[in-house]
C-alpha positions in Angstrom: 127.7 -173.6 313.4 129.2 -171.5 310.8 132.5 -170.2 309.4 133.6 -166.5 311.4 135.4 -164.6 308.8 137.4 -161.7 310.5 138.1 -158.6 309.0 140.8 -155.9 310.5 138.1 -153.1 308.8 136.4 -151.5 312.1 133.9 -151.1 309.3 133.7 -154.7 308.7 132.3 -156.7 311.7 132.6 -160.3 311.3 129.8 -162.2 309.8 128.9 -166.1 310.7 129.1 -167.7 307.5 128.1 -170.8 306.3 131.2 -171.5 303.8 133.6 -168.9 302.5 134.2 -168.4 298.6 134.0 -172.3 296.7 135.6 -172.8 293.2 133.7 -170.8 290.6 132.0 -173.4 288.6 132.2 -172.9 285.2 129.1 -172.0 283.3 127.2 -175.0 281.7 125.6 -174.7 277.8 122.3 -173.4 278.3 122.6 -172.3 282.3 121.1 -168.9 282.9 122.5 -166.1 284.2 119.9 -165.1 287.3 122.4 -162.1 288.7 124.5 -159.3 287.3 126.9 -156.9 288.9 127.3 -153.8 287.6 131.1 -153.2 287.7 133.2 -150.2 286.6 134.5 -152.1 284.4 131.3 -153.3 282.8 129.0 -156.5 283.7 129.9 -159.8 285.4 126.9 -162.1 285.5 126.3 -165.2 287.2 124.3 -168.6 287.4 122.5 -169.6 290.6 125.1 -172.6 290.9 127.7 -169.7 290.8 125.8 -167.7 293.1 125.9 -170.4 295.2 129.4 -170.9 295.3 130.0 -167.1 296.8 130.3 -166.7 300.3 127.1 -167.9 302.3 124.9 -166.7 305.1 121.7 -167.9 306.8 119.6 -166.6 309.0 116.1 -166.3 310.1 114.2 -163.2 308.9 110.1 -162.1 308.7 108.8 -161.7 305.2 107.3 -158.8 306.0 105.3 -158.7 302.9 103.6 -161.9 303.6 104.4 -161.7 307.3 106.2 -165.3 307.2 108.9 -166.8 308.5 111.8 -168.4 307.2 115.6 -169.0 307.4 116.5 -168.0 304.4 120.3 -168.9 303.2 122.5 -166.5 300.6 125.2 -164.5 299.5 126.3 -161.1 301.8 125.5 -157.7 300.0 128.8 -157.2 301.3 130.9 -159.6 299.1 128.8 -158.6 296.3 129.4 -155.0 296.7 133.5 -156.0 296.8 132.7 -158.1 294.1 131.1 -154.9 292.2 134.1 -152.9 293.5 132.0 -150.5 294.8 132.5 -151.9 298.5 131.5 -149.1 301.3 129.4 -147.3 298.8 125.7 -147.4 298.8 124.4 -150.0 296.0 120.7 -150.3 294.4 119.6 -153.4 293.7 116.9 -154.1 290.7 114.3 -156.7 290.7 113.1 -157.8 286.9 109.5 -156.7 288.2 111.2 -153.0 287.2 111.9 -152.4 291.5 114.9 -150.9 292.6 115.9 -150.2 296.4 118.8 -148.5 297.1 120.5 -150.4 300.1 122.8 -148.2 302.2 126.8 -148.9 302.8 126.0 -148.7 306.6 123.2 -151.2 306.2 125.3 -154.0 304.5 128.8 -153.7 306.0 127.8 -154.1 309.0 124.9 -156.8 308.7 124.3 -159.7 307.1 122.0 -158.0 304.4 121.8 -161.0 301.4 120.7 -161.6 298.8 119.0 -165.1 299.4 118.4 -168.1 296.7 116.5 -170.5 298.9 114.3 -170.8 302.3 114.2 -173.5 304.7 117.0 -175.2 302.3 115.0 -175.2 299.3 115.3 -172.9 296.3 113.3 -169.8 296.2 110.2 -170.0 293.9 108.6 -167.5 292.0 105.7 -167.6 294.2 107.9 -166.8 297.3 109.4 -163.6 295.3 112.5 -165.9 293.9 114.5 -167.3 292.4 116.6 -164.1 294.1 115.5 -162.1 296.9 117.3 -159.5 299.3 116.8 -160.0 302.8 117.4 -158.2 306.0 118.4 -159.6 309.7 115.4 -158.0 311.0 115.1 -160.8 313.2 118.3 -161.2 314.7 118.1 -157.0 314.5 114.9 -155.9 315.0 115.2 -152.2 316.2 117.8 -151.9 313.9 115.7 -153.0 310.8 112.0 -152.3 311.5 109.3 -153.6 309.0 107.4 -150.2 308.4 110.9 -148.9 307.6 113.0 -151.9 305.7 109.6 -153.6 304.2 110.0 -151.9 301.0 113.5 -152.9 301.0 113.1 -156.3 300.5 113.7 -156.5 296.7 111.9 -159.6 295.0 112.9 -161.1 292.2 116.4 -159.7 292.5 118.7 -159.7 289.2 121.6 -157.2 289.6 123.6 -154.9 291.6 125.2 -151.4 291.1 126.4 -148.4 292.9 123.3 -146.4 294.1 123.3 -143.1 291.4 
């Protein structure tokens, strides 16, 4: 179904992914920038078209919030983090609700944690936590990311990245 990128990183297992890295589109007058990585080098933002142009995973995973459902499609914390250059290292991500969770290195280079911008193939709404929204395998790895554990993991209304302090 999907594109198997390999890595020779023992550390990297390969993830099924929808498409590998598209042409950046360029930023249109007036397009909003709904994600921000926090680089050492200072901040790199992106639109949701951009977003969408990163590396891709989908996979289903229970909301465990709302206890629903869905197969939701988005970029790897793990291209992000390389993105970030902060790749192996643990990384919090910040929702604009003020949230944080700190997501650790083990967690996201070995799994396909993302960070998802749509659901059943539709964009994410505000009322299902969107437009961004990190999401764990906990379906495809369920002793491996428990709800009572991960639950409070699951940052809504994701808007940036950076190395965990």
């Amino acid at each position: 179904m999907g594109l198997r990128l390999h890595s020779a990183d023992p550390d990297k297992p390969p993830f099924s992914y929808l498409h590998a890295t598209l042409p950046l589109p360029a930023t249109r007058p007036g397009e909003a920038v709904v994600f921000t990585l926090h680089t050492p080098k200072g901040e790199r933002g992106f639109t949701l078209r951009q977003l969408q142009s990163l590396p891709a995973v989908s996979y289903p995973a229970l909301q465990p919030q709302v206890a629903q459902q869905h197969t939701y499609q988005g970029v790897p914390l793990r291209d992000l983090a390389e993105l970030t250059g902060v790749s192996g290292q643990d990384v919090r991500v910040m929702g604009s609700d003020d949230f944080g969770a700190t997501i650790h290195a083990a967690d996201y280079m070995k799994y396909p944690v993302m960070v998802a911008y749509s659901a059943e193939g539709q964009l994410l709404t505000p009322a299902q936590k969107g437009p961004l929204l990190v999401v764990f395998p906990d379906v495809q790895a369920p002793q491996r990311f428990p709800a009572k554990t991960y639950g409070s993991q699951w940052v809504w209304f994701a808007e940036s990245l950076s190395r965990a302090p």
